[in-house]
Short mmCIF file of the C-alpha atoms (twelve columns), coordinates in Angstrom:
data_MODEL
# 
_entry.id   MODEL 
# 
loop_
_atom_site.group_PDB 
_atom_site.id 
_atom_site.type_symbol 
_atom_site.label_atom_id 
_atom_site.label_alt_id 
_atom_site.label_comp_id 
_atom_site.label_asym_id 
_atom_site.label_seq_id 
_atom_site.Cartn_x 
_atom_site.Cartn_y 
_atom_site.Cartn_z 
_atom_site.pdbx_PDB_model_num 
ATOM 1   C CA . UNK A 1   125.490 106.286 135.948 1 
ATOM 2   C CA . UNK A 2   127.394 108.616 133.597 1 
ATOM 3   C CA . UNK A 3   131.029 108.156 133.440 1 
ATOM 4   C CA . UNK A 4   131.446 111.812 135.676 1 
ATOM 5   C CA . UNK A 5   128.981 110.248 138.333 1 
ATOM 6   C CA . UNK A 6   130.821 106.764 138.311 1 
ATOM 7   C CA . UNK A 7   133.996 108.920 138.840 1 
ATOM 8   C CA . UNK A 8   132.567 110.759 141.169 1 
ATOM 9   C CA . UNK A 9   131.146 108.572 143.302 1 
ATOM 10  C CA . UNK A 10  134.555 106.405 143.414 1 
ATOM 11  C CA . UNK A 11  136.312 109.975 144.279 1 
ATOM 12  C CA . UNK A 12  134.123 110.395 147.429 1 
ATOM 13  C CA . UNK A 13  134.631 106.806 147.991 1 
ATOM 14  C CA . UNK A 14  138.978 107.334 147.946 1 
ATOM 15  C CA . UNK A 15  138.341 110.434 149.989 1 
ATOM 16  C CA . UNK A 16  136.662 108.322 152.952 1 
ATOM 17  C CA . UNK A 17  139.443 105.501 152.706 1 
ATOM 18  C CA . UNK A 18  141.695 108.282 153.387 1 
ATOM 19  C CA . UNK A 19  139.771 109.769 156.372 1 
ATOM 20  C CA . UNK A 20  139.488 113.108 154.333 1 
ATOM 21  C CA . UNK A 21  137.135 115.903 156.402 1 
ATOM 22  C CA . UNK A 22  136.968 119.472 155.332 1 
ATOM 23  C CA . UNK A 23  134.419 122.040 156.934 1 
ATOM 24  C CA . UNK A 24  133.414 124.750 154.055 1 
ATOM 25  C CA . UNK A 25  133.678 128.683 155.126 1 
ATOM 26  C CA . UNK A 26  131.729 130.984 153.552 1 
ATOM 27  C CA . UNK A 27  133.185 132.563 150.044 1 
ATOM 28  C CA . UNK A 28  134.668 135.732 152.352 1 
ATOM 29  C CA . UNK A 29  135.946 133.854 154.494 1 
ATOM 30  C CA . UNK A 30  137.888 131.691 151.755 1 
ATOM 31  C CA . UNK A 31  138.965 134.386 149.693 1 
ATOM 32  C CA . UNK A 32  140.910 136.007 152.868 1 
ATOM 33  C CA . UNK A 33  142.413 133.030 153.478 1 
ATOM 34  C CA . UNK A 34  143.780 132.574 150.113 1 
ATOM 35  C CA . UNK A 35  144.790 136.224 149.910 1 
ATOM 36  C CA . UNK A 36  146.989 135.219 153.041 1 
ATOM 37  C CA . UNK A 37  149.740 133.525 150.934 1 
ATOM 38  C CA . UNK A 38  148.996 133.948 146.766 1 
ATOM 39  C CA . UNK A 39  150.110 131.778 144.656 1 
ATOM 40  C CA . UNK A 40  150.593 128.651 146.950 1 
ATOM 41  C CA . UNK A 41  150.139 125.525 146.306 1 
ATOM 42  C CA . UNK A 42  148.253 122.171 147.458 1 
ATOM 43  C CA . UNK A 43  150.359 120.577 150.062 1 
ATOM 44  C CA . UNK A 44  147.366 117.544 150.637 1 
ATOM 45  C CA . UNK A 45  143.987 116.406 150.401 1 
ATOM 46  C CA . UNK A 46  142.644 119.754 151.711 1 
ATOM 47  C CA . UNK A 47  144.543 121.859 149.736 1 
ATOM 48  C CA . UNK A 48  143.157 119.913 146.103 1 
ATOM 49  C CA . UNK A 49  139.427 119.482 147.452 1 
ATOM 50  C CA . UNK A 50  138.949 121.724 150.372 1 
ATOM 51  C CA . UNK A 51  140.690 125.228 149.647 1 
ATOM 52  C CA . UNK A 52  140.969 124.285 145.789 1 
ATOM 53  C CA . UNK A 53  144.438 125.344 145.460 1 
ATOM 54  C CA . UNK A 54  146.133 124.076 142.571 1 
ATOM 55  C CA . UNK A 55  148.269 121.060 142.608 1 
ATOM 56  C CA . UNK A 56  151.200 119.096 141.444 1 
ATOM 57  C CA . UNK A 57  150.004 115.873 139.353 1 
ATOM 58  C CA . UNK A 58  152.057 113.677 141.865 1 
ATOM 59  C CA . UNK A 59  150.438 114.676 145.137 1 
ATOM 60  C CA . UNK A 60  147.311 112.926 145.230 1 
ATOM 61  C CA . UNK A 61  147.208 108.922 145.925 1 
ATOM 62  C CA . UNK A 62  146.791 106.776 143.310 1 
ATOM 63  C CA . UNK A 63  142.863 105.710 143.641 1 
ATOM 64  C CA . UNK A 64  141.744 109.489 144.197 1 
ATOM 65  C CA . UNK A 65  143.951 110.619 140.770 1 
ATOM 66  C CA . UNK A 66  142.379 107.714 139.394 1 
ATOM 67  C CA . UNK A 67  139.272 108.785 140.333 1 
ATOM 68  C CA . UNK A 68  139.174 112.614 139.730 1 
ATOM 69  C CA . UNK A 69  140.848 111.864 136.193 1 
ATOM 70  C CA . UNK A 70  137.788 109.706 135.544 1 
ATOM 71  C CA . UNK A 71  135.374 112.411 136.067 1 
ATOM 72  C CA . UNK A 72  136.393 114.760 134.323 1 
ATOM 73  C CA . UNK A 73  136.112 117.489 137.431 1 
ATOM 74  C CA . UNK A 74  139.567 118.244 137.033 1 
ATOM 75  C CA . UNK A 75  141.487 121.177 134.888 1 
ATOM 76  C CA . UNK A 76  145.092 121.683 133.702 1 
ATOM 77  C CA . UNK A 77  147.093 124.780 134.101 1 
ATOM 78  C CA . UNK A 78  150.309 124.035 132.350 1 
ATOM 79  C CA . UNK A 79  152.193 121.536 134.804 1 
ATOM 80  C CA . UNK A 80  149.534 122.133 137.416 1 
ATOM 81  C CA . UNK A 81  146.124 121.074 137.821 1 
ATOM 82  C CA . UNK A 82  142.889 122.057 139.834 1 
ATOM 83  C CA . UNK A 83  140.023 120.380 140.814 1 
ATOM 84  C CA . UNK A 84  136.932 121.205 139.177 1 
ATOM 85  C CA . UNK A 85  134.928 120.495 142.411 1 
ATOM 86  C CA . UNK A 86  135.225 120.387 146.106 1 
ATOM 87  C CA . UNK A 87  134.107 118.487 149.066 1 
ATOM 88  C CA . UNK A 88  133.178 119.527 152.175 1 
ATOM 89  C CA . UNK A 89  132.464 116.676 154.706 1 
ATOM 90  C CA . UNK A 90  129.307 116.999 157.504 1 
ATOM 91  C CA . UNK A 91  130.361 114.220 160.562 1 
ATOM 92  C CA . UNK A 92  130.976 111.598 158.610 1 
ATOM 93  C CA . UNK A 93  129.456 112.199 155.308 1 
ATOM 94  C CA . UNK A 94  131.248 113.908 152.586 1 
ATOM 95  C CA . UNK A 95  129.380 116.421 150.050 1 
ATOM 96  C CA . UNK A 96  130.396 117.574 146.457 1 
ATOM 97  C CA . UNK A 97  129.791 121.072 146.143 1 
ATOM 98  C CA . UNK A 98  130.969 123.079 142.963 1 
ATOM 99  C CA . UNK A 99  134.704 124.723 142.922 1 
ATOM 100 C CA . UNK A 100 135.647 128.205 144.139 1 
ATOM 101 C CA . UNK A 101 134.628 130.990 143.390 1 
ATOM 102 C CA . UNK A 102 130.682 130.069 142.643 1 
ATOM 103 C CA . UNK A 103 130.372 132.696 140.016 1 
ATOM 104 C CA . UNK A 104 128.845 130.490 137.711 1 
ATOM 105 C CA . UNK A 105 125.431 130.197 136.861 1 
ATOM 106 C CA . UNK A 106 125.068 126.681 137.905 1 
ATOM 107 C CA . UNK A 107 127.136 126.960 140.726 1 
ATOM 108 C CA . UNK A 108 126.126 124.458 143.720 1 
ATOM 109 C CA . UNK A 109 126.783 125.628 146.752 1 
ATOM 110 C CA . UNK A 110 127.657 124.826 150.433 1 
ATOM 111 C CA . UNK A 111 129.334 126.779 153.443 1 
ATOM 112 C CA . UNK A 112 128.099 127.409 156.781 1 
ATOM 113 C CA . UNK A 113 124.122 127.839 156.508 1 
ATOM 114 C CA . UNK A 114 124.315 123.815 155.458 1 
ATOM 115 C CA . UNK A 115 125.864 122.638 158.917 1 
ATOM 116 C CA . UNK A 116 123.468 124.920 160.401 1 
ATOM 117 C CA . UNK A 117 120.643 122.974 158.718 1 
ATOM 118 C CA . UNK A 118 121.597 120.141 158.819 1 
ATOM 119 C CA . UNK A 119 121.723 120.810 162.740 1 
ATOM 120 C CA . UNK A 120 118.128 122.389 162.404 1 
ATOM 121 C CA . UNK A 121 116.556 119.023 160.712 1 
ATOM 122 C CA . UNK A 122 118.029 116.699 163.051 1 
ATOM 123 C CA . UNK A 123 116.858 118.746 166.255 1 
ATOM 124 C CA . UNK A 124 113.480 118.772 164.642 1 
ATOM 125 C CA . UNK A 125 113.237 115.575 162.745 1 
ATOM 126 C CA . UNK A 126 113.358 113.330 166.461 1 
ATOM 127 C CA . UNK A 127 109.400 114.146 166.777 1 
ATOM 128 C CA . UNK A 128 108.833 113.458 162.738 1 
ATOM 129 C CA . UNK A 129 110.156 109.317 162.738 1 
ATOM 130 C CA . UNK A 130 106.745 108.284 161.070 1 
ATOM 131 C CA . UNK A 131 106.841 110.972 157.914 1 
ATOM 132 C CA . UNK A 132 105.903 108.922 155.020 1 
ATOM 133 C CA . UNK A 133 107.233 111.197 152.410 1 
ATOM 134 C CA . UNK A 134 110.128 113.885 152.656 1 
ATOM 135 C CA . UNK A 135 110.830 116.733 150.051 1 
ATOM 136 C CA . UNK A 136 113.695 119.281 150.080 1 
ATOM 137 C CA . UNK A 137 113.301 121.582 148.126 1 
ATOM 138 C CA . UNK A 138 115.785 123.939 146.167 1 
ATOM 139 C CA . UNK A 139 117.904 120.525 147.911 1 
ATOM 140 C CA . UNK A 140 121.415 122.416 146.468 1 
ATOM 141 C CA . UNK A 141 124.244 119.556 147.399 1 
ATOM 142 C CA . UNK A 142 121.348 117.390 149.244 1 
ATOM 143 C CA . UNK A 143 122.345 117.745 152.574 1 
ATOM 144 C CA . UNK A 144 119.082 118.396 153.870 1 
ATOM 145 C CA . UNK A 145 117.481 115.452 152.328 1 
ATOM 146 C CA . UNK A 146 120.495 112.761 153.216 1 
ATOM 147 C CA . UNK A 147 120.835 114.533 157.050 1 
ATOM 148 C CA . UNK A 148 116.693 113.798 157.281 1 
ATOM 149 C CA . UNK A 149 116.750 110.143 155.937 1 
ATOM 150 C CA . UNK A 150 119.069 109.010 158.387 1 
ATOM 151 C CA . UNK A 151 116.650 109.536 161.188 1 
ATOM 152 C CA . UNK A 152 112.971 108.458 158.378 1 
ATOM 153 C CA . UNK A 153 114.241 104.985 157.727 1 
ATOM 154 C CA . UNK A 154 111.268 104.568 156.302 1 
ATOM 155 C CA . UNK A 155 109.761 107.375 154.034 1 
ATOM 156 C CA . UNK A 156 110.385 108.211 150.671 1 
ATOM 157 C CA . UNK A 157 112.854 110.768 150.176 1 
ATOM 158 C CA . UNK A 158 112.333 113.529 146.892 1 
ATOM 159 C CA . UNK A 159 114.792 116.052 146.612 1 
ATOM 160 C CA . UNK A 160 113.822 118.783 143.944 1 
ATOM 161 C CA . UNK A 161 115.810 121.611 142.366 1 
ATOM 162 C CA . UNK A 162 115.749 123.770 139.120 1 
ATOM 163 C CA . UNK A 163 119.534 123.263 138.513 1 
ATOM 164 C CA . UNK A 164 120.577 119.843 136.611 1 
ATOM 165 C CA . UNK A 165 124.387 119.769 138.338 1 
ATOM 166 C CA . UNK A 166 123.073 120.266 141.707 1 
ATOM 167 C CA . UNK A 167 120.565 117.624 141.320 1 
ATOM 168 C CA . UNK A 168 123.688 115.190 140.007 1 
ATOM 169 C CA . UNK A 169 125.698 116.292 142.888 1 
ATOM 170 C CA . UNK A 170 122.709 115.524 144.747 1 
ATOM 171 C CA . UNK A 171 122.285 111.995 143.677 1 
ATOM 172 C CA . UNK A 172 126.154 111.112 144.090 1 
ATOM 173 C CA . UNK A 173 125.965 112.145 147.652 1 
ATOM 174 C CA . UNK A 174 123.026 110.014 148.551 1 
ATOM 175 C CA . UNK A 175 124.259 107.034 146.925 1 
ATOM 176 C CA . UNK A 176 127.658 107.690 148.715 1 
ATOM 177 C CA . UNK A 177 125.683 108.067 151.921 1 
ATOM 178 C CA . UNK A 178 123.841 105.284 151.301 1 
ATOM 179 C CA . UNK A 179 120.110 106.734 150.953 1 
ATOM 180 C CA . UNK A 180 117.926 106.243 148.483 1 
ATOM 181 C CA . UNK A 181 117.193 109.853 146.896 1 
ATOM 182 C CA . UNK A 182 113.982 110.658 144.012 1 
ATOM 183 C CA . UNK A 183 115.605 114.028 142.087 1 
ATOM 184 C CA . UNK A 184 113.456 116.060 140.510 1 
ATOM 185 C CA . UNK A 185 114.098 119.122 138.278 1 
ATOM 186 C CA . UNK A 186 111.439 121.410 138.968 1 
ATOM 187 C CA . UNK A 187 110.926 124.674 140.947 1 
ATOM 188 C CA . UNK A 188 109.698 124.373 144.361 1 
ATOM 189 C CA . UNK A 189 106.835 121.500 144.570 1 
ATOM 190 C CA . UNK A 190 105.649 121.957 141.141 1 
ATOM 191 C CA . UNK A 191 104.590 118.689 139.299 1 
ATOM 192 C CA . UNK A 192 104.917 116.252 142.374 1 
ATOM 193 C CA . UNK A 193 102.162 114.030 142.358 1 
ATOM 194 C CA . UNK A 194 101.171 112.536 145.613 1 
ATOM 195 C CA . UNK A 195 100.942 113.312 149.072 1 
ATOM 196 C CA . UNK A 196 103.455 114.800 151.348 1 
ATOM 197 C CA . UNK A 197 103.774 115.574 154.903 1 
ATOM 198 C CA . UNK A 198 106.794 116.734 155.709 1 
ATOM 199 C CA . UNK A 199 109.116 119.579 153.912 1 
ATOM 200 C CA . UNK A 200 112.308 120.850 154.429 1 
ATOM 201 C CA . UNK A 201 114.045 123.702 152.825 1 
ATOM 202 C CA . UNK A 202 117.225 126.280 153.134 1 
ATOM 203 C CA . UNK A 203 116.026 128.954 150.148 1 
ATOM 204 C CA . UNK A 204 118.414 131.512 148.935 1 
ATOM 205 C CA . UNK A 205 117.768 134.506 151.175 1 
ATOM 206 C CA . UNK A 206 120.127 137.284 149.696 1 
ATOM 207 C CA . UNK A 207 119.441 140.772 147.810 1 
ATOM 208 C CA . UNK A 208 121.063 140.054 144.811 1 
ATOM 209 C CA . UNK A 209 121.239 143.077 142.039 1 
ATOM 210 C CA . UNK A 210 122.341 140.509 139.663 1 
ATOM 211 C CA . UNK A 211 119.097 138.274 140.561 1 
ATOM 212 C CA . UNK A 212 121.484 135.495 140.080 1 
ATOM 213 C CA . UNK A 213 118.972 131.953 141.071 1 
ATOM 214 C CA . UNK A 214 121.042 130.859 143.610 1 
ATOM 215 C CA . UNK A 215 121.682 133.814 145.190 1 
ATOM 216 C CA . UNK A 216 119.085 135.907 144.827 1 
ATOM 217 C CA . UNK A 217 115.895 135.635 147.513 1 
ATOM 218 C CA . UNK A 218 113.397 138.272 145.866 1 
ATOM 219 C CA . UNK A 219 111.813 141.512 147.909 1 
ATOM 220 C CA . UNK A 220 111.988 141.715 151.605 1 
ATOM 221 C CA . UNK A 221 115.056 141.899 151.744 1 
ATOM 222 C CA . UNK A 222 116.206 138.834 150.410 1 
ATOM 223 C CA . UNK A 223 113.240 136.934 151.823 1 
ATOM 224 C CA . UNK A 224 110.660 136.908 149.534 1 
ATOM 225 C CA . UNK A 225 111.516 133.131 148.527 1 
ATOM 226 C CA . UNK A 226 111.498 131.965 151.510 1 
ATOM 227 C CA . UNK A 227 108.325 133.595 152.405 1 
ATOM 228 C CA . UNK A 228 106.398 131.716 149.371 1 
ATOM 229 C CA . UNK A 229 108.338 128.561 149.807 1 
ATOM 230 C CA . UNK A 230 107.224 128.533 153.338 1 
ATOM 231 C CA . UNK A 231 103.941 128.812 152.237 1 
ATOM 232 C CA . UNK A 232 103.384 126.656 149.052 1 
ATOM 233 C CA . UNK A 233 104.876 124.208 151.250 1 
ATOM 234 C CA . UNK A 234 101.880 124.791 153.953 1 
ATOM 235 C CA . UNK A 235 99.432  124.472 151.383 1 
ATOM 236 C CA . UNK A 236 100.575 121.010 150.082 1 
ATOM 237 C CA . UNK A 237 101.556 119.437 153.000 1 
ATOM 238 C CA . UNK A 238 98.863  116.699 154.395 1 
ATOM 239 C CA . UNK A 239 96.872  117.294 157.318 1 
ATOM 240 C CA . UNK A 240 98.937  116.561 160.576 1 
ATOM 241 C CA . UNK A 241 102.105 117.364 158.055 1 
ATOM 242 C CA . UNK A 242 105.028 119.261 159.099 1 
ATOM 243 C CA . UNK A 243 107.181 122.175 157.205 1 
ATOM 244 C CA . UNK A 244 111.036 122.728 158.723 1 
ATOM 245 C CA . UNK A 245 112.570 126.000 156.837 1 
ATOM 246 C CA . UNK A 246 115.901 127.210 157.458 1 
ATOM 247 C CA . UNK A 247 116.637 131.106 156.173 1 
ATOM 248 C CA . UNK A 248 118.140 133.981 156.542 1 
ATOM 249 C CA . UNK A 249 115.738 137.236 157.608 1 
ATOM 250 C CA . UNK A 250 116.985 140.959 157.434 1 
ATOM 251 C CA . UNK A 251 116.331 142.579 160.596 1 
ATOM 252 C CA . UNK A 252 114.960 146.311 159.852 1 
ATOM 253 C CA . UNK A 253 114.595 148.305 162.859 1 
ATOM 254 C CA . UNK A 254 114.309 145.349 165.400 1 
ATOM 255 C CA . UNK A 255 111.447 143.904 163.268 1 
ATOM 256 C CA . UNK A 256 112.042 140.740 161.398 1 
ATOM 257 C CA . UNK A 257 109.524 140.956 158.233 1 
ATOM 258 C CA . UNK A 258 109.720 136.882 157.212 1 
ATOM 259 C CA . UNK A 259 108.413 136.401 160.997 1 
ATOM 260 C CA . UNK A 260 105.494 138.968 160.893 1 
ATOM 261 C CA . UNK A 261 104.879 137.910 156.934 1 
ATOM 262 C CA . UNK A 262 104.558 134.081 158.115 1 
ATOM 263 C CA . UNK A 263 102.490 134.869 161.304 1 
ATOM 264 C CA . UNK A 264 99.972  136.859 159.311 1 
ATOM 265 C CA . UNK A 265 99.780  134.598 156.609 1 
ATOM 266 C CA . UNK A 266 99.736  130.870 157.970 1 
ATOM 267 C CA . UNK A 267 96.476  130.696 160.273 1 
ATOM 268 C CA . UNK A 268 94.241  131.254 156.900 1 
ATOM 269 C CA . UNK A 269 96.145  127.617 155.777 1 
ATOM 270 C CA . UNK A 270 95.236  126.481 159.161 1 
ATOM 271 C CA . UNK A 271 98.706  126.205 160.304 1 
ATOM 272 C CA . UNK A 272 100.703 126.588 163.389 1 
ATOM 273 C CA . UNK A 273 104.422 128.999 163.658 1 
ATOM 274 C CA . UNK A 274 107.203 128.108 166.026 1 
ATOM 275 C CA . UNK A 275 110.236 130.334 164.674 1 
ATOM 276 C CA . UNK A 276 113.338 131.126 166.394 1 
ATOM 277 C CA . UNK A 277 116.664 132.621 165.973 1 
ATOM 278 C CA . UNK A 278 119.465 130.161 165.068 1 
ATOM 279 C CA . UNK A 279 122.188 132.841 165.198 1 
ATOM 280 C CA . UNK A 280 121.278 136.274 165.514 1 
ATOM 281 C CA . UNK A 281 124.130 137.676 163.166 1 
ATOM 282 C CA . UNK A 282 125.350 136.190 160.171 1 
ATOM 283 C CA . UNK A 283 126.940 137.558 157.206 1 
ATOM 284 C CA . UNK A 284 127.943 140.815 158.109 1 
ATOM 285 C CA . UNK A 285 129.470 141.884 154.872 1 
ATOM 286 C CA . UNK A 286 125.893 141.730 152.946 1 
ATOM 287 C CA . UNK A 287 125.429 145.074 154.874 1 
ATOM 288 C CA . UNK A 288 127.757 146.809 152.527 1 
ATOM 289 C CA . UNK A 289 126.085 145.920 150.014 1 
ATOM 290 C CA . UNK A 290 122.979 147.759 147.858 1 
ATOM 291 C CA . UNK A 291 119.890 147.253 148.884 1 
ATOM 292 C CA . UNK A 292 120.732 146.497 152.859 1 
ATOM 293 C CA . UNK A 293 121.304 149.818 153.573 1 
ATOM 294 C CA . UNK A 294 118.545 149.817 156.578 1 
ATOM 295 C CA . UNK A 295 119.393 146.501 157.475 1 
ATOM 296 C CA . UNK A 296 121.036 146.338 161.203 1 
ATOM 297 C CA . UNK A 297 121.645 142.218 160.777 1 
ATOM 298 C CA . UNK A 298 120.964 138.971 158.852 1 
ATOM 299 C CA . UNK A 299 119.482 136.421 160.936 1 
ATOM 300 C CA . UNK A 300 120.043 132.852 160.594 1 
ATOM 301 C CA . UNK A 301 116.404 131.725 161.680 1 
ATOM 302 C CA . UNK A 302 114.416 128.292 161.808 1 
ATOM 303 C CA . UNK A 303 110.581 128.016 161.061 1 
ATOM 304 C CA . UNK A 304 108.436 124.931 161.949 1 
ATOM 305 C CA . UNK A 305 104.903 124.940 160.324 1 
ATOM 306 C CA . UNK A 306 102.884 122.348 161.546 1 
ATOM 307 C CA . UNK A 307 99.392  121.901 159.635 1 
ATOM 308 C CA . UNK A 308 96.355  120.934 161.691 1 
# 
């Protein structure tokens, strides 16, 4: 390990002696809250690593100062400091994500669509036990890939993204968590040798004028991504394998176009659709934005491909 991942590692590590949880809001959300009352400051764990207030040098206890010093994740403001990341915790596993606001390029994210996936997999992963070999792909944080291994004690587990720091956030969480994680840097399945038979996924499904990666989804909407993840994934897969995507899909009109794309598009790879809604209305404020201006909702939906 580096020096930041043996720091980090022993930060998550503090954060669990001290019972630390956190549940991550969406960046909206956040900002309101820390419009409520400017200028404040850390009063405790949450504050530093949750809300990512700034914070007085004495507040945190000893081993997590230690700890955060020793990765370097940490930035100094005069007398005041700020931590350079935050962690959000999912039951009782605890997730580095990257420090508010994610306007950075690199920026790895996590908020509400990764408890709602990480809900998705382990609804659909009780049918899956015997999956040799899981990838999640564009695996962010890893949540998808350490929520799945807990129930596939036995397969191998590959998580894959095109951002370095995710993929080192990635492999601190899985060794804090216990599971044994493969990270690759690639886009999508590209270069993994071998077979697979079950992939999971939760693709960026904005409109993003910027075209920012981790933001942006592509045409339709936001769900063009999603749409070819769904089915490179489909074509790859083994015989008898198993897709699980978690997205967002702009409703236009009553018509959802990632459903009609995927139901046109998946019996010609000799594949099976279940898809339902997860929550019918997320994200309201992306309908102010360009490009959504036909849009009546976001979906949050669930797809399970299932290859013959």
């Amino acid at each position: 390990m580096t020096g930041t991942e043996d720091g980090l590692t022993d930060l998550l590590r503090a954060l669990t002696a001290a019972h630390y949880r956190f549940v991550t809001v969406t960046p909206e959300t956040h900002r309101r809250i820390l419009e409520r009352s400017p200028g404040r400051l850390a009063r405790d764990l949450r504050g530093v690593f949750g809300w990512n207030l700034p914070f007085g040098e004495q507040l945190l206890p000893a081993p997590v100062r230690d700890a955060l010093e020793r990765s370097g994740m940490v930035g100094r403001d005069g007398r005041l400091l700020r931590s350079r990341v935050r962690i959000a915790s999912v039951e009782d596993r605890l997730f580095l994500h990257s420090a508010f606001p994610t306007d950075a390029a690199d920026s790895v994210f996590f908020g509400p669509d990764s408890y709602r996936y990480a809900r998705f997999l382990q609804a659909e992963l009780a049918g899956l036990a015997s999956a040799r070999r899981l990838v999640d792909i564009g695996a962010g944080s890893g949540v998808g890939a350490i929520v799945a291994a807990a129930q596939l004690s036995d397969a191998r587990i590959t998580a894959t993204d095109i951002n370095p720091l995710a993929l080192r956030f990635a492999r601190i969480n899985a060794r804090h968590s216990e599971v044994e994680l493969e990270a690759v840097e690639t886009s999508g399945l590209d270069g993994l040798e071998g077979p697979v038979d079950l992939v999971v996924a939760n693709p960026p499904f904005v409109l993003d004028p910027a075209k920012r990666l981790y933001r942006d989804g592509g045409d339709m909407h936001g769900a063009r991504l999603s749409l070819d993840w769904a089915l490179a994934a489909a074509r790859r897969i083994e015989p008898g394998g198993t897709v699980l995507l978690y997205t967002g899909s702009a409703i236009v009109e009553g018509r959802d176009g990632l459903l009609e794309a995927l139901e046109e598009r998946l019996p010609d790879l000799d594949c099976s659709l279940r898809y339902a809604d997860i929550d019918p209305d997320i994200f309201g404020e992306l309908l102010d934005q360009p490009g959504y201006e036909t849009v009546e909702r976001v979906a949050a939906v669930g797809a399970v491909i299932a290859k013959a």
